[in-house]
C-alpha positions in Angstrom: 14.8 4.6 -36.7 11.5 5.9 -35.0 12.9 6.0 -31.6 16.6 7.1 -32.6 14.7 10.1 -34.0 12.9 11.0 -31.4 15.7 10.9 -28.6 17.9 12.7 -31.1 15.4 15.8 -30.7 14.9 15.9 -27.5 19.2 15.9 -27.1 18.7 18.9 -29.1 16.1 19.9 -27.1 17.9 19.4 -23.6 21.0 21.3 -25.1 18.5 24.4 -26.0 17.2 24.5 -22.6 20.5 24.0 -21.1 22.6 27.1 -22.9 19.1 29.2 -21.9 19.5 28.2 -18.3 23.1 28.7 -17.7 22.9 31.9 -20.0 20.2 33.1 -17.1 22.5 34.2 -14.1 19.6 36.3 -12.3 20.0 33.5 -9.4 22.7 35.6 -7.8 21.3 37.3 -5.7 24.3 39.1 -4.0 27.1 38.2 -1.7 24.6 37.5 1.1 21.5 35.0 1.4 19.4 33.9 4.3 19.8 30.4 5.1 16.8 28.5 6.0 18.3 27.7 9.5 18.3 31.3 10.7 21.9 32.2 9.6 23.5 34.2 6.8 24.9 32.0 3.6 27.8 33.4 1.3 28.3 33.2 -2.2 31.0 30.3 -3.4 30.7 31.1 -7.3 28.4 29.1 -9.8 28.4 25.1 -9.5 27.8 23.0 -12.3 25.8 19.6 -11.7 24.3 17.2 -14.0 20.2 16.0 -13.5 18.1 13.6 -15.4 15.3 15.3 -17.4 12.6 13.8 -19.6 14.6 15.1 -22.3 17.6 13.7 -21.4 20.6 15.2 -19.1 20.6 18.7 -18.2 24.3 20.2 -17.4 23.9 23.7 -15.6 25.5 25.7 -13.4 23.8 27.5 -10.3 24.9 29.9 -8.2 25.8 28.3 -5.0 25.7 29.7 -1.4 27.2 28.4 1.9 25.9 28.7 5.6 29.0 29.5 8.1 26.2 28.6 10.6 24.4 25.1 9.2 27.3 24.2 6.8 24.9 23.3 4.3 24.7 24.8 0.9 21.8 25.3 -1.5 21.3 26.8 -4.9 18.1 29.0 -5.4 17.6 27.8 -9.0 17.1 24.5 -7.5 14.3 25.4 -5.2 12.8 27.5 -8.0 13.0 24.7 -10.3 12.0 22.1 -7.8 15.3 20.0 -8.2 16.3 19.7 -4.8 15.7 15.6 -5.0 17.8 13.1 -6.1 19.2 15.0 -9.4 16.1 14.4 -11.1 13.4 17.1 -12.6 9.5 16.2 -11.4 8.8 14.9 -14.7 11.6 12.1 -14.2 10.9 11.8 -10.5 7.4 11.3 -11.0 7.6 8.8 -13.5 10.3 7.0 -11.0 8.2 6.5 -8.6 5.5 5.1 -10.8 7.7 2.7 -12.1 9.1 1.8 -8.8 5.3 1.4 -7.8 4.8 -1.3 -9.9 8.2 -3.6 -10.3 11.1 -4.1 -9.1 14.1 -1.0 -8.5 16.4 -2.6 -10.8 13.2 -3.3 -13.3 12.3 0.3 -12.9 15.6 1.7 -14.0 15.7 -0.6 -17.4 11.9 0.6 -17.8 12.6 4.3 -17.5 15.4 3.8 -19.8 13.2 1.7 -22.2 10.7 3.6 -22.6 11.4 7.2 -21.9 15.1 7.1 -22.6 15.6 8.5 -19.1 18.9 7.2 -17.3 17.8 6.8 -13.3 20.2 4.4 -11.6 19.1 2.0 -9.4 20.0 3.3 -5.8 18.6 6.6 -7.5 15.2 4.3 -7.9 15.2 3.3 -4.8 16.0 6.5 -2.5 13.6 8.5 -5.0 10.5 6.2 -4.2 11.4 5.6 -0.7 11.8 9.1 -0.3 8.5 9.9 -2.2 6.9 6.8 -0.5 7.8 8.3 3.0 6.1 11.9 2.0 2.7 9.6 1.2 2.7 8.0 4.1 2.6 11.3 6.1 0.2 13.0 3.7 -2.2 10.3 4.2 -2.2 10.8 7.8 -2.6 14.5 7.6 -5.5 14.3 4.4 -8.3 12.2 5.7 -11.2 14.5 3.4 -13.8 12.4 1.6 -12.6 11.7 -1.7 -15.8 9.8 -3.4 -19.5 9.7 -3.2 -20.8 7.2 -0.2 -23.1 4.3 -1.5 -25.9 2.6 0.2 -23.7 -0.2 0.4 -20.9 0.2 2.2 -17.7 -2.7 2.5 -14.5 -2.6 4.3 -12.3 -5.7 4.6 -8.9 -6.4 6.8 -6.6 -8.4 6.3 -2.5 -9.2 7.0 0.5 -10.9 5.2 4.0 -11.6 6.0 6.7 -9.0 4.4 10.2 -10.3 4.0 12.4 -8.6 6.4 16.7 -8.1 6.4 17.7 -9.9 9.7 18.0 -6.8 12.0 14.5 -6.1 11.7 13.1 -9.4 13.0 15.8 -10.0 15.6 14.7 -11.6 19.0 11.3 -11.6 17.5 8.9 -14.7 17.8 8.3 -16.2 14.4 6.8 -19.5 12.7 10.1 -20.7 12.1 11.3 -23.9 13.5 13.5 -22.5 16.1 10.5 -20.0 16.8 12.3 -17.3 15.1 10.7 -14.7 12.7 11.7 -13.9 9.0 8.8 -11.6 8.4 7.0 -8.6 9.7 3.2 -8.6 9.2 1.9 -5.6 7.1 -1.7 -4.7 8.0 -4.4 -3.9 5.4 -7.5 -2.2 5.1 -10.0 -1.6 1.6 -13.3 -0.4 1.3 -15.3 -0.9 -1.5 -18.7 -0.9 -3.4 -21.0 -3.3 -4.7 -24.6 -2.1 -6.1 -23.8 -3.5 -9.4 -25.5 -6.9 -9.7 -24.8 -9.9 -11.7 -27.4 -12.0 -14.2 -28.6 -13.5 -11.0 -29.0 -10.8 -9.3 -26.0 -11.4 -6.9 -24.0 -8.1 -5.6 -20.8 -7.5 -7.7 -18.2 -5.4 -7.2 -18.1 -1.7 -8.9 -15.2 -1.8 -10.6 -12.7 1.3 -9.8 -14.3 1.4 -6.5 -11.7 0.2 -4.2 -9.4 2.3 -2.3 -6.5 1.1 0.3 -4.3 1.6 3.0 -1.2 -0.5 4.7 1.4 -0.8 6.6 3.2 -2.7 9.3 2.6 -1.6 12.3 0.8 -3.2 15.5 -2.9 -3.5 15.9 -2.7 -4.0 19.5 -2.8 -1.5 22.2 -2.8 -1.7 25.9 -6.7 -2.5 27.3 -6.1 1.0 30.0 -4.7 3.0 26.8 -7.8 6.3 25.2 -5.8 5.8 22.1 -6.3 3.8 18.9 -3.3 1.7 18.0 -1.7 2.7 14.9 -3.6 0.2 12.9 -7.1 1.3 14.5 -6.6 4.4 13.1 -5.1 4.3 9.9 -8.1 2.2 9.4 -10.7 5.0 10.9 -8.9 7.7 8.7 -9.6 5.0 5.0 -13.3 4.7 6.6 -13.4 8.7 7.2 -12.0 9.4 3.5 -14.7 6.8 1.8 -17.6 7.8 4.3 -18.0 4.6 5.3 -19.9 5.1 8.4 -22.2 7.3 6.2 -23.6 5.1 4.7 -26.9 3.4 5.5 -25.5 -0.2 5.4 -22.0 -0.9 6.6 -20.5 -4.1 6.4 -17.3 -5.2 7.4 -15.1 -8.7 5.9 -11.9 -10.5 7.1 -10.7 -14.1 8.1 -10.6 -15.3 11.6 -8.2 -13.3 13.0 -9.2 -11.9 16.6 -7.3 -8.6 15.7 -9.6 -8.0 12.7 -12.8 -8.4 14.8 -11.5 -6.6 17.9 -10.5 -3.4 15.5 -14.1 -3.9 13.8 -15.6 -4.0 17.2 -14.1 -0.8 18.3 -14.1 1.4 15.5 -17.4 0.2 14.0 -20.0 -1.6 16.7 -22.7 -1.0 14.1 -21.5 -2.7 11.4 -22.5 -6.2 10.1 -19.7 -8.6 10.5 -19.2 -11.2 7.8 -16.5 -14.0 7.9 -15.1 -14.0 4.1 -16.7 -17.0 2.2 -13.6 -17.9 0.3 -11.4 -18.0 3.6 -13.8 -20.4 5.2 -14.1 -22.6 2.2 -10.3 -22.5 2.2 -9.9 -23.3 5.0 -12.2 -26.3 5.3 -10.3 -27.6 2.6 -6.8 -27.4 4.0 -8.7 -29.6 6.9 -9.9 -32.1 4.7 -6.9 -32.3 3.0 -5.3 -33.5 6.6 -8.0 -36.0 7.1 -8.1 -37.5 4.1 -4.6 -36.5 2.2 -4.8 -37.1 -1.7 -7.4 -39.8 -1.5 -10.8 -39.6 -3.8 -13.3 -39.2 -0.9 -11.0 -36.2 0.6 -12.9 -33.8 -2.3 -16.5 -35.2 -1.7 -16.0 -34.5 2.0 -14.6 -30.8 1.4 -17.5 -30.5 -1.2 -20.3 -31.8 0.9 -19.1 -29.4 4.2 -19.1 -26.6 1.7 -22.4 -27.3 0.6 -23.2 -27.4 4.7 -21.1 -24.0 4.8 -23.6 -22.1 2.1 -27.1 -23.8 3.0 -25.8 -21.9 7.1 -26.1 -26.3 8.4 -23.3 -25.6 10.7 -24.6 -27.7 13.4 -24.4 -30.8 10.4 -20.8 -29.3 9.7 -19.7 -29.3 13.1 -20.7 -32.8 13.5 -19.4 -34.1 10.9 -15.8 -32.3 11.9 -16.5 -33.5 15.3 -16.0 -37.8 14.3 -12.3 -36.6 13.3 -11.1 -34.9 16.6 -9.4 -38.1 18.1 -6.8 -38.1 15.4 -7.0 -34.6 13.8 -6.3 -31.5 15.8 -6.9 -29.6 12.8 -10.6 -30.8 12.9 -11.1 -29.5 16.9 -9.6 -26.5 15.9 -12.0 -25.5 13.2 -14.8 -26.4 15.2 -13.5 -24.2 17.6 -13.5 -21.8 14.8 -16.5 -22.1 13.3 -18.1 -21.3 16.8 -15.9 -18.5 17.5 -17.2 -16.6 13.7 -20.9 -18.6 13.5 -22.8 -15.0 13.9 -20.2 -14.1 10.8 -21.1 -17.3 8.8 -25.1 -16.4 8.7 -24.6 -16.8 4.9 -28.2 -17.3 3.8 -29.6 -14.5 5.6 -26.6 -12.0 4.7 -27.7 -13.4 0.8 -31.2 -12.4 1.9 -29.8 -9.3 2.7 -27.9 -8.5 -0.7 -24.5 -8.6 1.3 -21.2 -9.8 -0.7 -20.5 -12.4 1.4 -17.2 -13.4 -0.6 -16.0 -10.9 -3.8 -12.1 -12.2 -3.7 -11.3 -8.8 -2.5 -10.0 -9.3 1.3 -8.5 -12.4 0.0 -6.7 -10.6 -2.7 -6.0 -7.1 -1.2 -2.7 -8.7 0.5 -1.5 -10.3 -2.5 -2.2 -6.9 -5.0 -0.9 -4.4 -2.4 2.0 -6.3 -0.9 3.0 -9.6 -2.2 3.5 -8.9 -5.9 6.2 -5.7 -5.1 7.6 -7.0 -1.7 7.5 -10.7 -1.7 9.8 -11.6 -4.8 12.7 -13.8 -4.6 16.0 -12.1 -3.1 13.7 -9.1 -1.4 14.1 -8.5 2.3 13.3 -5.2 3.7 13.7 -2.5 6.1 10.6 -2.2 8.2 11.1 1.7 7.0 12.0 1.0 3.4 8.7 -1.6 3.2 6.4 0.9 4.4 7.3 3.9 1.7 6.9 1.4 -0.6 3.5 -0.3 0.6 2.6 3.8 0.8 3.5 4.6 -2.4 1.8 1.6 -4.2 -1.7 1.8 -2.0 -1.8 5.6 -3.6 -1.4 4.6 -7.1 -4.1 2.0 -6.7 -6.5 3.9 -4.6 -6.3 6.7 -7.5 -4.8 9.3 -4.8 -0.8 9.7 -6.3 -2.3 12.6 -8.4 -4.1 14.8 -6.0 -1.4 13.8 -3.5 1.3 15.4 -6.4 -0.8 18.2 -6.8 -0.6 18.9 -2.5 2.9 18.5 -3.5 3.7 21.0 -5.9 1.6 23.6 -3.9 3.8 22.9 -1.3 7.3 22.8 -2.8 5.8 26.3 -4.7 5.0 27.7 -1.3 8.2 27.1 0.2 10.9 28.1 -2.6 
């Protein structure tokens, strides 16, 4: 009864605003109109078009001019009332990309209706947020100013994981499929965070509200002879510039074993501490044990016990003890391998000494937050274009940067009409 109420006054509300509009006819502004293009647009009468409000639909009619020159057409009232997108006012564009953020397109649409008795079909959901997605992903490039205060403390993790891609985007690339093939693009991450909040033993937690991030998939790699940063490099330098990481007196940076993750760290940041994530090596010594032993009892001792190794920094007794498998486990020789390759990373006592987070879930996590609960549920496969809006649009709702990049916006869209 509540809600039947309520969406019965804003009808009443939309019909009100509607007869004002369309009694308004101070948008003809002669026979004659610049076009944006440089030409001269005509008049063609008044044309009447429906768009989605948060009061419900809005039926007016605009006058409507025509370029000889372009053959486009455009309605003023449109630019003035910012409604050039998708037949939807900002209010309900806004609140579609929010949604779209968060869940699925189809999800989105029954939500909007749910809840704000909007109707936004679903290929309307989806080119509104890829659209709005592809506008943040340039805005962050261009907006690298500080946004928050720089701690003492200073963390920034990498990370990648797979994105689901439609067949044309992975074709003739090398994959982990058995026939070598590829189903997935990788989509590069970087956070930064805080952690000067401490626990009741005094270990480093994270602040909460303190992380911001950035992603996309695009390559890491760039030729060795090349004065640019690859793609990757710097959308990572421009997160570390907006959080003032470098600024601050201690800078540490996280992330698994990947040799991309070290070689950006290297380049962008030589000064920085570099700590193998905890959790990742734990995890991974487990997946070996799991191979040497399988599901037998004394498979969980021996992960526990090379743990134990792992925190006390006894990686000569850990490599030893990897070392009696390597006659019948690869998987053993390749984690020694690993565990040399990252042993200045793996310091763990001292970096405790320290105060360092040596493992906070967050690098492990980022990936999984960011990406794999929007892009990696059943039935999705992307567009390496269509991933991206979204990944930009959902790392700005989560970093807390969708309102001030709305505000940029607005000021834009104002100085244009």
């Amino acid at each position: 009864m509540e809600m039947a109420a309520r969406r019965q006054a804003l009808r009443l509300a939309a019909r009100a605003l509607e007869q004002r509009l369309n009694a308004d006819t101070s948008d003809y502004v002669g026979p004659e109109l610049p076009c944006p293009c440089g030409g001269v647009a005509h008049y063609h009468g008044r044309h009447e078009k429906t768009f989605e409000s948060v009061l419900g639909p809005l039926h007016l009619k605009r006058a409507y001019y025509d370029c000889g020159r372009c053959h486009h057409g455009f309605c003023p009232r449109d630019r003035a009332l910012k409604l050039e997108s998708f037949s939807l006012t900002p209010g309900v564009l806004r609140m579609t990309a929010s949604a779209a953020a968060l869940v699925s397109f189809e999800e989105s649409g029954a939500l909007l209706h749910e809840l704000a008795g909007v109707e936004v079909s679903v290929k309307q959901v989806e080119r509104a947020a890829e659209a709005l997605g592809a506008e943040i992903a340039v805005d962050e490039r261009q907006d690298v100013e500080r946004m928050r205060e720089v701690a003492p403390t200073m963390y920034l993790g990498l990370d990648g994981t797979g994105v689901p891609m439609r067949p044309q985007e992975v074709a003739d690339r090398a994959g982990k499929q058995a026939d070598g093939s590829a189903k997935t693009r990788e989509a590069k991450l970087v956070t930064v965070w805080t952690a000067e909040s401490r626990d009741r033993e005094g270990k480093p937690v994270r602040d909460p509200g303190s992380i911001s991030y950035s992603s996309a998939i695009e390559s890491a790699a760039t030729p060795d002879t090349s004065p640019h940063l690859s793609d990757f490099a710097a959308r990572v330098q421009r997160e570390a510039s907006r959080r003032g990481f470098t600024e601050a007196l201690r800078q540490v940076v996280l992330g698994d074993g990947a040799t991309w993750i070290w070689n950006t760290a290297t380049e962008l940041f030589p000064q920085a501490t570099q700590i193998l994530d905890r959790f990742h090596a734990k995890e991974h010594l487990g997946e070996v044990g799991k191979v040497i032993y399988g599901d037998r009892p004394e498979g969980k001792a021996w992960i526990d016990a090379r743990c134990e190794e792992l925190d006390e920094g006894h990686l000569k007794s850990l490599v030893h003890a990897l070392r009696s498998h390597i006659g019948q486990h690869k998987e053993a020789r390749e984690c020694i391998q690993y565990i040399w390759r990252n042993r200045r990373r793996m310091r763990y006592p001292q970096f405790e000494k320290q105060g360092f987070c040596t493992s906070t879930g967050v690098v492990e996590s980022g990936c999984k937050i960011v990406v794999g609960t929007r892009l990696k549920r059943a039935g999705m496969h992307w567009t390496v274009k269509g991933a991206n809006a979204i990944i930009a649009l959902r790392c700005s709702k989560l970093s807390g940067r969708f309102q001030d990049f709305w505000e940029r916006r607005s000021e834009r869209k104002q100085v244009a009409a």
